[in-house]
N, C-alpha and C positions, 0 to 999 in steps of 0.2 A: 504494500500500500504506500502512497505518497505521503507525504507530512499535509499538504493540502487536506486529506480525510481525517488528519490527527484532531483528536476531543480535547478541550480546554483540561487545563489539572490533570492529564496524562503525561509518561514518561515513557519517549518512544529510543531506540538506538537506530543510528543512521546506518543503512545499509552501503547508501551509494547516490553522492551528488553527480549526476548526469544534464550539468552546465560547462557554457563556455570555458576554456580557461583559463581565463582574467579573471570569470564572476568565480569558476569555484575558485581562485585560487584566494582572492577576498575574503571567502567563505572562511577556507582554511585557516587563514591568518586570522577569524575570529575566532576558531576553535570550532568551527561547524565541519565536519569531515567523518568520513567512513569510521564507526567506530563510538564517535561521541555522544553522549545522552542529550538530548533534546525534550524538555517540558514545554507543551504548548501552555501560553495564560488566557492567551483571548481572543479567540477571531472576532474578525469583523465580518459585518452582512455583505460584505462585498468581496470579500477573498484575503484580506488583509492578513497577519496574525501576527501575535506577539508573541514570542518563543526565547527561552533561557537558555544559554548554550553555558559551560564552565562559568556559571556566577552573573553572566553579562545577559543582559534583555538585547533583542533588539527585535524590526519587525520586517516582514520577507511577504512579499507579494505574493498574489496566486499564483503566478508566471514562474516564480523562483520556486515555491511550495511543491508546484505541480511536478517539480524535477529532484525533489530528493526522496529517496525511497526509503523508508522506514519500517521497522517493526516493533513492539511492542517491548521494553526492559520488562525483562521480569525478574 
């Protein structure tokens, strides 16, 4: 599943950012990459979301969402 399907107050692991190079590599340098725990906080009605990556918020469009693929930490 993508992080675009991820539920608010869930905690997904990143399977694989399948973006440009520049954006993942962005990504990576926030600490978002194959591997990392990702807690969604809050989408928006429109695609938006606000996600914690290693301590940091920040927030990733549908566009971006739509391309990293996620699974559930357990």
């Amino acid at each position: 599943m993508t992080l675009l399907s991820g539920q608010p107050a869930a905690s997904y692991l990143v399977e694989q950012v399948d973006l440009p190079l520049e954006l993942s590599r962005r990504l990576g340098a926030l600490g978002l990459m194959k591997g990392s725990r990702v807690t969604v906080l809050r989408k928006k009605r429109r695609g938006a979301m606000i996600i914690t990556v290693r301590g940091t918020r920040f927030a990733v469009g549908m566009g971006i969402a739509g391309h990293i693929t996620i699974k559930e930490a357990g």
